[in-house]
C-alpha positions as CSV (number, residue, x, y, z in Angstrom):
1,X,17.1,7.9,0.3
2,X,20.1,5.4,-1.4
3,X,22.5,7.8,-0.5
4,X,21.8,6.9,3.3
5,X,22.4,3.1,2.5
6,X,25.3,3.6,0.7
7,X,26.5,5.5,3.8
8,X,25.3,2.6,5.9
9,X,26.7,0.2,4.8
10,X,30.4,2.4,4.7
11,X,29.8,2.9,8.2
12,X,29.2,-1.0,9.5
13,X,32.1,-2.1,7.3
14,X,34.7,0.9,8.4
15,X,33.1,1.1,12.2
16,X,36.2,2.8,13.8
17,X,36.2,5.8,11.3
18,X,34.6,9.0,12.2
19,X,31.7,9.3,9.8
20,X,30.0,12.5,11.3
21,X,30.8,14.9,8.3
22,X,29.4,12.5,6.3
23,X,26.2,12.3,8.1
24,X,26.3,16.1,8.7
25,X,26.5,16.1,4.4
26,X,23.5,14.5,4.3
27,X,21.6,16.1,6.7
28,X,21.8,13.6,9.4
29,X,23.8,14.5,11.9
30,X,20.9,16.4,14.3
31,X,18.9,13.0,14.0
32,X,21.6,10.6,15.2
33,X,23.7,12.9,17.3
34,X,21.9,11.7,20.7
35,X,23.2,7.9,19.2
36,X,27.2,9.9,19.6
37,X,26.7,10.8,23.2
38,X,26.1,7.2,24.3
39,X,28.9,5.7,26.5
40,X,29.9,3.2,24.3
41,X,33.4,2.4,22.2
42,X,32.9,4.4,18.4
43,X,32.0,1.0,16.6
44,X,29.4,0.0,18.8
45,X,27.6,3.9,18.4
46,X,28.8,3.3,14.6
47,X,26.9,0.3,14.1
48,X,23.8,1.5,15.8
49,X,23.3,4.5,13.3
50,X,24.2,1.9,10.7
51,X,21.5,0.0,12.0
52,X,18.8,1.9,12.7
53,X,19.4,2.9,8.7
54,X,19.7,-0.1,7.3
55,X,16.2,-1.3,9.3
56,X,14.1,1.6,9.2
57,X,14.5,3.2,5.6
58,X,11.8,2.7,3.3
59,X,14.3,2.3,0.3
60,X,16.6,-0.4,2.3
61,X,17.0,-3.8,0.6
62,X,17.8,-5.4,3.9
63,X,14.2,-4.6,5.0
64,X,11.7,-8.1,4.3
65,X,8.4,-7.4,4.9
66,X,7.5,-11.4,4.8
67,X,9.9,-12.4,7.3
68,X,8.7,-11.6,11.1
69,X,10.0,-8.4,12.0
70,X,11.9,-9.4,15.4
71,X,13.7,-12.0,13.0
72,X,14.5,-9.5,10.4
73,X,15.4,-6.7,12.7
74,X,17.7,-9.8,14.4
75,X,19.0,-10.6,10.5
76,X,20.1,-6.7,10.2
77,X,22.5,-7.0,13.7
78,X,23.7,-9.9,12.4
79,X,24.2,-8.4,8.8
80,X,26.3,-5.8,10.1
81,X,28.6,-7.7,12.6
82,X,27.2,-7.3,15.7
83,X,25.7,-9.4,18.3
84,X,22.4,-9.6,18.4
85,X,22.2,-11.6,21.6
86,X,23.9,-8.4,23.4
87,X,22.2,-7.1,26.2
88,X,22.5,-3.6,24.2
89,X,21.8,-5.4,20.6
90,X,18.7,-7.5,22.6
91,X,17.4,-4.3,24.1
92,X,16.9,-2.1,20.8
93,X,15.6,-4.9,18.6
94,X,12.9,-5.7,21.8
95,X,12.4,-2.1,21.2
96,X,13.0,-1.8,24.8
97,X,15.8,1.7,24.7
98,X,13.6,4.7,24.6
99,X,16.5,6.9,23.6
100,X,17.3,5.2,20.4
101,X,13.4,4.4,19.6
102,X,13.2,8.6,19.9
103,X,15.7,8.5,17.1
104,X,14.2,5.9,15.5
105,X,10.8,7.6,15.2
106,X,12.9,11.2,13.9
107,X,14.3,9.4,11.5
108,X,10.8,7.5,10.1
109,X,9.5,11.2,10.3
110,X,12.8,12.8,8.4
111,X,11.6,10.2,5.3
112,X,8.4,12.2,4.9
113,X,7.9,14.1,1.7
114,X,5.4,17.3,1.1
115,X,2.6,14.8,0.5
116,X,2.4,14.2,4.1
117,X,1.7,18.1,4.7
118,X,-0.6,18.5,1.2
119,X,-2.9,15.9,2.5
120,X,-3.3,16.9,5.9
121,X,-4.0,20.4,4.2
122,X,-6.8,19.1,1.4
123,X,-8.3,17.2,4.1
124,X,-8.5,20.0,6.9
125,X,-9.7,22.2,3.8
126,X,-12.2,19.9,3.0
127,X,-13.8,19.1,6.5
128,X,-13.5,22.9,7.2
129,X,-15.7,23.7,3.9
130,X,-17.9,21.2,4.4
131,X,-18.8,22.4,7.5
132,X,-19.9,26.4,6.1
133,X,-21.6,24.9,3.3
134,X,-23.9,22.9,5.7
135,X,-25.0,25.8,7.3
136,X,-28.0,27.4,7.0
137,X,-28.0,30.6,4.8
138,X,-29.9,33.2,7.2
139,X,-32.2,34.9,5.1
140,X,-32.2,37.9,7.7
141,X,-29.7,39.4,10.4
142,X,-30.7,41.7,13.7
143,X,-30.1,45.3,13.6
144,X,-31.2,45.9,16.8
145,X,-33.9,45.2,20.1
146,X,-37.0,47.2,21.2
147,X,-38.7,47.2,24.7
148,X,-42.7,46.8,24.5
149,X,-44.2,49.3,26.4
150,X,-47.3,47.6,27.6
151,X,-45.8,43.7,27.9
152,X,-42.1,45.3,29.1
153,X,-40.9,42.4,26.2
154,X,-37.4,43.1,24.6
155,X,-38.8,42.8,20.7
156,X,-35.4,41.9,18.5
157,X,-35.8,43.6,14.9
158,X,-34.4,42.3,11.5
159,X,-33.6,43.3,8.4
160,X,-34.0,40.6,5.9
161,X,-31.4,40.0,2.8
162,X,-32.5,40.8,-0.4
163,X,-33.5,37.4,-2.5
164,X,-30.9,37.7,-5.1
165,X,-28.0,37.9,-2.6
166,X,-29.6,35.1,-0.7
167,X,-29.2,33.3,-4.3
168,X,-26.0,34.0,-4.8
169,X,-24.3,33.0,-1.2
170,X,-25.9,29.9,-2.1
171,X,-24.5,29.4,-5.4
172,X,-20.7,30.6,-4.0
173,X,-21.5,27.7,-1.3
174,X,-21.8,25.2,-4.5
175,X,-19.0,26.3,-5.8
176,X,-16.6,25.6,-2.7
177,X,-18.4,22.3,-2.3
178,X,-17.0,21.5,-5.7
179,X,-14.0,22.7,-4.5
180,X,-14.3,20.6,-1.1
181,X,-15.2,17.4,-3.1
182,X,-11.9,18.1,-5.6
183,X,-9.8,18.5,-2.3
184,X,-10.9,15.1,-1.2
185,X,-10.1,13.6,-4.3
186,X,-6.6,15.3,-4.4
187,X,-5.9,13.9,-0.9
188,X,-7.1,10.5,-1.4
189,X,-4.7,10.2,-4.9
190,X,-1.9,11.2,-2.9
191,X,-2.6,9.2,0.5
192,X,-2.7,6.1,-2.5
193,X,0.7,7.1,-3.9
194,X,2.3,7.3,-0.2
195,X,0.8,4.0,0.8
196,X,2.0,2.3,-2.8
197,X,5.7,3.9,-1.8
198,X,5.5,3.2,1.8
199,X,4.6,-0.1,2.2
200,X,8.2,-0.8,3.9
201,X,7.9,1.2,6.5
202,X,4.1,1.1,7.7
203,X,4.6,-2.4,7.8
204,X,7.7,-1.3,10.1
205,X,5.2,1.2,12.3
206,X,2.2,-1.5,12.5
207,X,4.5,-4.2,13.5
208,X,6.4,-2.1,16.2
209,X,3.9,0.9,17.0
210,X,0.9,-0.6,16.4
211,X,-0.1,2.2,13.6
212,X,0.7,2.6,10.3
213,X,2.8,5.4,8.7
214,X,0.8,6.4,6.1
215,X,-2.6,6.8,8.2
216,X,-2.1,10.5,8.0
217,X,-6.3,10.5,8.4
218,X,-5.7,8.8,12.2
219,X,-2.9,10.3,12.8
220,X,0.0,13.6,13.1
221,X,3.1,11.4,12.9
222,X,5.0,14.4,14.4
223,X,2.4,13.4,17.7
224,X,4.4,9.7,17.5
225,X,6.5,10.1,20.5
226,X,3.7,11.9,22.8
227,X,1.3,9.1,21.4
228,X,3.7,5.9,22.4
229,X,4.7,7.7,25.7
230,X,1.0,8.2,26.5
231,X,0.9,4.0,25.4
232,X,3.5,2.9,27.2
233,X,2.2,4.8,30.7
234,X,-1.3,3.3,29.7
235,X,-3.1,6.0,29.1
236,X,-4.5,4.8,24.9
C-alpha cells in the first residue's frame, strides 16, 4: 500500500490541509473517520492518521523490526513533528487510547488480501473432509422396528447395502482425502507466502497484541477487538 505512505507523509508535512478526499480516494476515509471526530486542532488529528500509517503499514520504511518497538513507535512521533512526550502522543504509543487502537486494528485488518479468506477456506475444507472420511461406512441402514410377540422386544430391521456400493463410497472417500490432503498443502503455501510478506506487521501484533497477524490457524483477525477487550477485562 505505497500509495498510503506517499499520502502519509503529505499529510505530516501539510498538517493544516484538509486531506479527507484524499483519504476517501483511497478508500480510507471509513477507517480513520472516528480519528476526525476527536476534539483536537486539524494538525494534531492530521498527524495521528499520518501516524498510525506511517507505524502500522506492512510496506512502511519507517517501520524497524530490530529496534524495540516503544522506541520505534517513539522515532515515528518524532519523525513526523510531534511530541512524543505529550500526554496524547504518550498515551497512543503506550497503547493506552482504545479509540485509536480500534482504528489501529481496522486498519492492520484493511491490509489483508484474499489469502487471508482462501486459507481459512482450505483449512475449514480440510478438517471438515477429514472428519466424513473418518467415519465408518455403514454397511446397512434401518427400514424400520418390529415388536416380539412373546418377549414384547422392539426388534429394529435392516437392509444391508449391496457390496459394490459399499466399494465405491469408499473409493469416493479416497478421493476427497486426496482432495483434503491437496487443500492442506494449498493453505500451508499460502500461510508461507503471507508470513514471508508480513513479517512487518506480525512483528507489530506480537509485540503490541501479543499474537501474530499471520496466525490465521489461532486466530479470526476480524475477532481482534472482541479478543483484546475480552484481554484487557481478564477474561484470556
Amino acid at each position: 500500500m505505497q500509495k498510503n505512505i506517499e499520502l502519509a507523509k503529505k499529510i505530516y508535512k501539510e498538517p493544516e490541509t484538509n486531506w479527507l478526499s484524499h483519504l476517501e480516494d483511497l478508500n480510507l476515509l471509513i477507517i480513520f473517520k472516528p480519528i476526525y471526530t476527536f476534539n483536537y486542532r486539524i494538525e494534531v488529528i492530521n498527524k495521528i492518521v499520518s501516524f498510525i500509517i506511517l507505524a502500522y503499514d506492512n510496506n512502511s520504511e519507517w517501520i524497524d523490526i530490530k529496534k524495540d518497538r516503544y522506541q520505534n513507535k517513539i522515532s515515528i512521533i518524532e519523525g513526523i513533528g510531534a511530541d512524543p512526550r505529550s500526554e496524547l502522543f504518550n498515551k497512543i504509543i503506550s497503547d493506552q487510547d482504545d479509540e485509536v487502537k480500534e482504528v489501529i486494528l481496522k486498519y492492520l485488518i484493511h491490509q489483508t488480501d484474499h489469502r487471508w479468506q482462501e486459507i481459512m477456506s482450505l483449512l475449514d475444507y480440510h478438517s471438515k473432509t477429514i472428519l466424513f472420511c473418518n467415519r465408518k461406512t455403514d454397511d446397512k441402514f434401518l427400514v424400520g422396528t418390529s415388536i416380539n410377540k412373546e418377549t414384547k422386544e422392539e426388534i429394529k430391521e435392516y437392509e444391508y447395502l449391496d457390496p459394490r456400493e459399499v466399494s465405491k463410497i469408499n473409493n469416493e472417500k479416497g478421493d476427497l482425502l486426496e482432495k483434503a490432503v491437496r487443500a492442506r498443502k494449498t493453505a500451508d503455501e499460502l500461510l508461507k507466502s503471507i508470513e514471508t510478506d508480513y513479517q512487518k506487521i506480525d512483528y507489530i501484533t506480537q509485540s503490541e497484541f501479543g499474537f501474530q497477524f499471520t496466525e490465521i490457524k489461532k486466530y479470526d483477525i476480524t475477532s481482534w477487538e472482541q479478543r483484546l477487550r475480552k484481554r484487557k477485562q481478564g477474561q484470556l
